[in-house]
DSSP file (Angstrom, degrees, kcal/mol; ACC not computed):
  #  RESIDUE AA STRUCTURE BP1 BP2  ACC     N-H-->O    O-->H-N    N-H-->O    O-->H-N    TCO  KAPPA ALPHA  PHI   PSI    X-CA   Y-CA   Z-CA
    1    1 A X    >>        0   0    0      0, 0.0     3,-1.2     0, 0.0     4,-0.6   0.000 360.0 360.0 360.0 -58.1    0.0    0.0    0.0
    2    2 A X  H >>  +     0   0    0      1,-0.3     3,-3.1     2,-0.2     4,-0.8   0.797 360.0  54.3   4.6 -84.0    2.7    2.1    0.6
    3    3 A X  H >> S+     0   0    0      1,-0.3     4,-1.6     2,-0.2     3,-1.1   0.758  98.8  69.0 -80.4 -37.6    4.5    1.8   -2.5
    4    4 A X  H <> S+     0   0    0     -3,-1.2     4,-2.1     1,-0.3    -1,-0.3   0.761 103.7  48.9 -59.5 -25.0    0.9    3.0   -4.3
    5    5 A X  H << S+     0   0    0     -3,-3.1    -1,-0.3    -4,-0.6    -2,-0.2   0.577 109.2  44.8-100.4   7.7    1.6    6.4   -2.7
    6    6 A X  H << S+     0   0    0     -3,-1.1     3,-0.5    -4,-0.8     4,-0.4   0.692 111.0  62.0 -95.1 -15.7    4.8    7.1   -3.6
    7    7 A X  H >X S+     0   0    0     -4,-1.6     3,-1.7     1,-0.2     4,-0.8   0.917  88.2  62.8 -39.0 -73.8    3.9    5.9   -6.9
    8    8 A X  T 3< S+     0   0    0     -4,-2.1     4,-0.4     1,-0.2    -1,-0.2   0.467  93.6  56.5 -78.7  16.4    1.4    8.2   -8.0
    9    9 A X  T 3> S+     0   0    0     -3,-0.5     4,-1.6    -4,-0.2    -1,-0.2   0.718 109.6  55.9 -88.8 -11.2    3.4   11.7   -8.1
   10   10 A X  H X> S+     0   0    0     -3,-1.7     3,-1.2    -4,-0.4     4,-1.1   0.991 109.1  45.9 -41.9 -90.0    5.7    9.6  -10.6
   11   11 A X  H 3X S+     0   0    0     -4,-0.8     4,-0.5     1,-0.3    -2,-0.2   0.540 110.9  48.7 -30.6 -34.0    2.7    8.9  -12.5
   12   12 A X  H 3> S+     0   0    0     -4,-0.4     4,-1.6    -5,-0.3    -1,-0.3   0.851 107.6  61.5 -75.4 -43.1    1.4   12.4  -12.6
   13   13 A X  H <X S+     0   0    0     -4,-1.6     4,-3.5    -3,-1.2    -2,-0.2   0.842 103.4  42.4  20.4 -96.5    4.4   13.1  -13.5
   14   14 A X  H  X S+     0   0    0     -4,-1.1     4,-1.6     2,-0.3    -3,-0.2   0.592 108.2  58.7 -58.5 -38.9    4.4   11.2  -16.5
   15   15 A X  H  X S+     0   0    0     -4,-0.5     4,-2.8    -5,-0.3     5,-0.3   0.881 107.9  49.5 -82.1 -22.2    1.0   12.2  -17.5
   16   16 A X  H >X>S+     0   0    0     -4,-1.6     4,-1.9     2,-0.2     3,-1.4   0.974 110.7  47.1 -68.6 -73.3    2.3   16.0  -17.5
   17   17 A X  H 3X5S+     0   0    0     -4,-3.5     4,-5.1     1,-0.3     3,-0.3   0.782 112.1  56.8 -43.6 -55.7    5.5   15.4  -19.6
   18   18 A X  H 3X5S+     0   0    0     -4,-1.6     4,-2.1     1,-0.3    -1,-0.3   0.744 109.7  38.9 -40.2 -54.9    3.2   13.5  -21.9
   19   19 A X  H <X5S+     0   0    0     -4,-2.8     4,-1.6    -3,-1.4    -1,-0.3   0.884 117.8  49.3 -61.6 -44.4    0.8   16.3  -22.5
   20   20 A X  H  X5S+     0   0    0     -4,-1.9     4,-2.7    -3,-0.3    -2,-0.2   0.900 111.6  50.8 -47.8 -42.1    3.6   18.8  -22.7
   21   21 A X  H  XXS+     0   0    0     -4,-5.1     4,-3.4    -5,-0.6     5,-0.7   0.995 113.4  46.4 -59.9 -44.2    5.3   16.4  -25.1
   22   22 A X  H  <5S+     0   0    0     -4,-2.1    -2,-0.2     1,-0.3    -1,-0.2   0.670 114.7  47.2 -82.7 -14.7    1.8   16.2  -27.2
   23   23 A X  H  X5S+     0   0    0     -4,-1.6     4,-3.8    -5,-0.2     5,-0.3   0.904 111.2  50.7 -81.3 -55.9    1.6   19.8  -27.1
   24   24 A X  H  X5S+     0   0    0     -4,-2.7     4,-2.5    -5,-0.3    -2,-0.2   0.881 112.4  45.0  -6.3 -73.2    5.1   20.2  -28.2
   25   25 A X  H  X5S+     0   0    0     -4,-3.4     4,-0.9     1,-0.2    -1,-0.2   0.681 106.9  59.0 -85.6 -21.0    4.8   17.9  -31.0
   26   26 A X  H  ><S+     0   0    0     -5,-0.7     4,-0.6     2,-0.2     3,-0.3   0.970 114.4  38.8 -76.4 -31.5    1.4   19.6  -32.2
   27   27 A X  H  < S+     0   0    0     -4,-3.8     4,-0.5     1,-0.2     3,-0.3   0.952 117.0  49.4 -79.1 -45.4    3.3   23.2  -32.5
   28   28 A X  H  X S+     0   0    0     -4,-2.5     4,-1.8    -5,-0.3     3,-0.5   0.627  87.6  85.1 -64.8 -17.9    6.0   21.8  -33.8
   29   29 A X  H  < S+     0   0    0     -4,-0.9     3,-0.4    -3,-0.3    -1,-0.2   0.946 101.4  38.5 -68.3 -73.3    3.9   19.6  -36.5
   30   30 A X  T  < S+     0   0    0     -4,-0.6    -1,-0.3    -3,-0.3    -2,-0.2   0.632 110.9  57.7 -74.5   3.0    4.0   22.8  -38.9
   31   31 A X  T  4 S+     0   0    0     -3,-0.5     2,-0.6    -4,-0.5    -2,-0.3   0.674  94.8  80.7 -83.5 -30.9    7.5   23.9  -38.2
   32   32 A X     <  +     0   0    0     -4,-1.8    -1,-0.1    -3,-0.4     5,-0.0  -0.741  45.9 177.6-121.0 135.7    9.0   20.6  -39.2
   33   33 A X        +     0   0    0     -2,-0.6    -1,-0.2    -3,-0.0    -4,-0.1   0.357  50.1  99.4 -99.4  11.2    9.6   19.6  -42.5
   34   34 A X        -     0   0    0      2,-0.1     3,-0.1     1,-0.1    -2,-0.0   0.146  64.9-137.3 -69.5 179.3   11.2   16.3  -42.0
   35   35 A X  S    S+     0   0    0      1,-0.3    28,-3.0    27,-0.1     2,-0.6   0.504  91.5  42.2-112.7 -42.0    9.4   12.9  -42.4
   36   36 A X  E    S-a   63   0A   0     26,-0.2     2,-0.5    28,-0.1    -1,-0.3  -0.830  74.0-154.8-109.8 132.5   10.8   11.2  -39.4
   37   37 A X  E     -a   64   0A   0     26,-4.0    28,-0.7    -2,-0.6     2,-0.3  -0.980  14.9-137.2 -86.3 133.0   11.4   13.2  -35.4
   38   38 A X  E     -a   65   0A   0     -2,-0.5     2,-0.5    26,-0.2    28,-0.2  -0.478  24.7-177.5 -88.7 140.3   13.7   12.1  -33.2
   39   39 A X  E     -a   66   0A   0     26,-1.5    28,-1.5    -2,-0.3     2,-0.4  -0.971  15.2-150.3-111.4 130.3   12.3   11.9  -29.2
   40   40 A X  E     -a   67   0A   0     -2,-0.5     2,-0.3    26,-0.2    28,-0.2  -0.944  21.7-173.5 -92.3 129.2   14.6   10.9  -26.4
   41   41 A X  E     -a   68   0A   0     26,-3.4    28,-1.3    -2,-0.4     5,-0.1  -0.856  23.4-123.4-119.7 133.3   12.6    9.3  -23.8
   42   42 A X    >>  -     0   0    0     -2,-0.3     4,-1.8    26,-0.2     3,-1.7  -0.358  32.9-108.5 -90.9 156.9   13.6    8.2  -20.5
   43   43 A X  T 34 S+     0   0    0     26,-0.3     4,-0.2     1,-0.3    -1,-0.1   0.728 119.8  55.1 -31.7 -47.3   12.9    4.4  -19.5
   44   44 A X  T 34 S+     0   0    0      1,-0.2    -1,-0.3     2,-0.1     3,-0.3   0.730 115.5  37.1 -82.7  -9.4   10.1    5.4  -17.2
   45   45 A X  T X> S+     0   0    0     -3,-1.7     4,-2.5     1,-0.2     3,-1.0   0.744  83.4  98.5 -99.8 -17.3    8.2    7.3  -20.1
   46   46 A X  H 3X S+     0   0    0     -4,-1.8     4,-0.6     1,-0.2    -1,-0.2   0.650  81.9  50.3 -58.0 -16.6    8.7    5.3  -23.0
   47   47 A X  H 34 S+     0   0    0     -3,-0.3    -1,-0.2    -4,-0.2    -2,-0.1   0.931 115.8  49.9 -93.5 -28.3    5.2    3.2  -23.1
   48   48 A X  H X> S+     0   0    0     -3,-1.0     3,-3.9    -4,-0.3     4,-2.1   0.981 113.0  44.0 -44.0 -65.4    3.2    7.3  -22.6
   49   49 A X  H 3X S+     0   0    0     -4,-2.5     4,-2.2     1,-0.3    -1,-0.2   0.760 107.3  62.8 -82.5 -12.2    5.0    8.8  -25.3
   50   50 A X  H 3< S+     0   0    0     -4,-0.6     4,-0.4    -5,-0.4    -1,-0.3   0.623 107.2  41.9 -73.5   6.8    4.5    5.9  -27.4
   51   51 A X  H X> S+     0   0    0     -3,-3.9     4,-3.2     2,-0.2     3,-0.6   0.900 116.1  42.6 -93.4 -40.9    1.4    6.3  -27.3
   52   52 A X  H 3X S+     0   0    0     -4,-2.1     4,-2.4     1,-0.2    -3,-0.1   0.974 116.9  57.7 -58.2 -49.9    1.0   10.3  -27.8
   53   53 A X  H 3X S+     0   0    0     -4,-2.2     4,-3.1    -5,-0.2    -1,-0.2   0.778 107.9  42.1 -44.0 -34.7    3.8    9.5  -30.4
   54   54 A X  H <> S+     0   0    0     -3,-0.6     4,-1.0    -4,-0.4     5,-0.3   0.860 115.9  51.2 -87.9 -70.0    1.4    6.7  -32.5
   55   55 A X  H  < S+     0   0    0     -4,-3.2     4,-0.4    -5,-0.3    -2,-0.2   0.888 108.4  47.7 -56.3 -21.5   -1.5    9.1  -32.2
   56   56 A X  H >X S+     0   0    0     -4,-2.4     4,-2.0    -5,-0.2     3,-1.3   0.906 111.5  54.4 -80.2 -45.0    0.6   12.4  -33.7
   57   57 A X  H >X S+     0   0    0     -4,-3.1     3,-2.6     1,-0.3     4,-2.3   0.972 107.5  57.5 -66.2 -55.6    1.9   10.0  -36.8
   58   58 A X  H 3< S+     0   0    0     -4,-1.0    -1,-0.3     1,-0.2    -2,-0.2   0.647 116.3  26.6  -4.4 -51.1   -1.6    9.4  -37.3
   59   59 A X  H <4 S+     0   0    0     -3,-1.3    -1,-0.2    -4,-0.4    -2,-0.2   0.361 129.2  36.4-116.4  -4.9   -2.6   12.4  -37.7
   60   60 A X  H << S-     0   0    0     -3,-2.6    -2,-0.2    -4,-2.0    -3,-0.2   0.141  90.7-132.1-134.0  23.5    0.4   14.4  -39.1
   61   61 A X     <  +     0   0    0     -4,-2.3     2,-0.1    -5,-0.4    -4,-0.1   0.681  67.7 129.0  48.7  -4.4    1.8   11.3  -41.3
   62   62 A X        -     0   0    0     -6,-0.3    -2,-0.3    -5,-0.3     2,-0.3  -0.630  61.7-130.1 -77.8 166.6    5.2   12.1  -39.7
   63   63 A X  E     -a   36   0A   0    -28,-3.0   -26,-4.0    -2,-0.1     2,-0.2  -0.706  13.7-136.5-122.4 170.4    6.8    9.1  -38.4
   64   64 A X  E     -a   37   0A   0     -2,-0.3   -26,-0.2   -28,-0.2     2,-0.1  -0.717   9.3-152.2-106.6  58.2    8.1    9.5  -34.6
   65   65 A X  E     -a   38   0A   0    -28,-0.7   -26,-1.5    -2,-0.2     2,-0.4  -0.397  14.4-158.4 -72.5 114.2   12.1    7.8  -33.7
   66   66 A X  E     -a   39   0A   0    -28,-0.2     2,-0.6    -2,-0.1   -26,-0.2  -0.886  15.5-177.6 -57.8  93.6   11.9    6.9  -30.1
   67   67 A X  E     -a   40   0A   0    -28,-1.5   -26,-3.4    -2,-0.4     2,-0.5  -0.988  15.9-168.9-112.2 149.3   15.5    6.6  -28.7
   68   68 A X  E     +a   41   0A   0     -2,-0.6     2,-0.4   -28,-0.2   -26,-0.2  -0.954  20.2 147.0-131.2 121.7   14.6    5.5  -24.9
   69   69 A X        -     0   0    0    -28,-1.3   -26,-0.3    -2,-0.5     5,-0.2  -0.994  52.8 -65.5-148.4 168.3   17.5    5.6  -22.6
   70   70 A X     >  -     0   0    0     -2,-0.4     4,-2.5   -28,-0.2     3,-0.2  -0.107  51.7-119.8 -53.0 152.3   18.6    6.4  -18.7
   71   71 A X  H  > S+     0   0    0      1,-0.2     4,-2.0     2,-0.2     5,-0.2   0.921 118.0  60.0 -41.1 -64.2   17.9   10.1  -17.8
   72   72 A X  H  > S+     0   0    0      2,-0.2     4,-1.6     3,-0.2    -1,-0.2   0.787 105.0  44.0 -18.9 -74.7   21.2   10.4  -17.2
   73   73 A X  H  > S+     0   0    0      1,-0.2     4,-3.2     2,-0.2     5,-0.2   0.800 112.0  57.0 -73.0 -38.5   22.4    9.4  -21.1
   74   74 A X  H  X S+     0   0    0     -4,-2.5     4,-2.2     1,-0.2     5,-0.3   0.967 108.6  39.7 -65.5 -49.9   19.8   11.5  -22.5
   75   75 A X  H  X S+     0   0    0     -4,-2.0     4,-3.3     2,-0.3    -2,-0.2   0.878 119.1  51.5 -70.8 -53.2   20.9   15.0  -20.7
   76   76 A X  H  < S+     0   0    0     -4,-1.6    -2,-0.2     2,-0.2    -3,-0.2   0.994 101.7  60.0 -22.9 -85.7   24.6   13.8  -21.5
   77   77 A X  H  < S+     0   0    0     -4,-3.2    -2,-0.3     1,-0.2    -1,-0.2   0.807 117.6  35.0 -27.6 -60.5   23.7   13.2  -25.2
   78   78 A X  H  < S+     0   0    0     -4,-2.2     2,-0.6    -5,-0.2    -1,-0.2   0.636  82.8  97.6-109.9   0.2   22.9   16.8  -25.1
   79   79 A X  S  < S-     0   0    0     -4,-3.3    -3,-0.0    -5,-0.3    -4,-0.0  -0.420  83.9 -99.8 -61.3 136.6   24.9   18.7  -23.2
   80   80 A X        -     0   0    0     -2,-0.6    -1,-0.0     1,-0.1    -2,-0.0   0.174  21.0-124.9 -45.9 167.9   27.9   20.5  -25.6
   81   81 A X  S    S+     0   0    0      1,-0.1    -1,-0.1    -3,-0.1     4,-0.1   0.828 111.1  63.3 -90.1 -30.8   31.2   19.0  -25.7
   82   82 A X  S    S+     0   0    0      2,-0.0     2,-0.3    -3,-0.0    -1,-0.1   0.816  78.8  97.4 -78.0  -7.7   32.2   22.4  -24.7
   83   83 A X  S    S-     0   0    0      1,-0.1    -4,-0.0     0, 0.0     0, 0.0  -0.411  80.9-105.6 -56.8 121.7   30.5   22.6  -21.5
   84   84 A X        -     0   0    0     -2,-0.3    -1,-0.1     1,-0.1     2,-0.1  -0.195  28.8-131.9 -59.5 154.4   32.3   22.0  -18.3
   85   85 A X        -     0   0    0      1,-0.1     2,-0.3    -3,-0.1    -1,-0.1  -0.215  34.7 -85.8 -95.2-176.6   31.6   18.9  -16.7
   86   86 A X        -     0   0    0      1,-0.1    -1,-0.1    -2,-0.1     0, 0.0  -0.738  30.8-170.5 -63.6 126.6   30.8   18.7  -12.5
   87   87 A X              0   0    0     -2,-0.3    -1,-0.1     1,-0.1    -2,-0.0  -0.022 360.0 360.0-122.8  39.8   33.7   18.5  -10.3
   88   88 A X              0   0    0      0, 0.0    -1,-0.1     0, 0.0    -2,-0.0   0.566 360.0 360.0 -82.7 360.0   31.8   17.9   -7.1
């Protein structure tokens, strides 16, 4: 029982990024002229935003690349090479 309330601000959570992503991706819809987007999505999010993701190519015939990886890799992946790293 426990574990059900530490649970659901994760899960709210999750529904927020989701909607942010789907809003995201709806403004973004006429700004990009590609065929495919590229998402990175953390482990815990990947089954949401596949869904929002499946429901935008639906409806805007762009396709959606999922790369799903730790939090951690993703924020790496786009930090600059020139940015100093932490030296705590």
């Amino acid at each position: 029982m426990a574990s059900c309330i530490h649970r659901a601000p994760i899960i709210e959570r999750a529904l927020w990024v989701t909607a942010i992503l789907s809003v995201g991706l709806s403004v973004a819809m006429p700004a990009a002229h590609a065929a495919e987007l590229r998402v990175p999505v953390s482990f815990a999010l990947r089954g949401p935003v596949a869904e929002v993701a499946a429901a935008f190519e639906k409806e805007s015939g762009h396709t959606v690349k999922m790369t799903v990886a730790a939090p951690g890799e993703i924020v790496a992946a786009r930090k600059p090479a020139s940015m100093p790293t932490s030296s705590y």
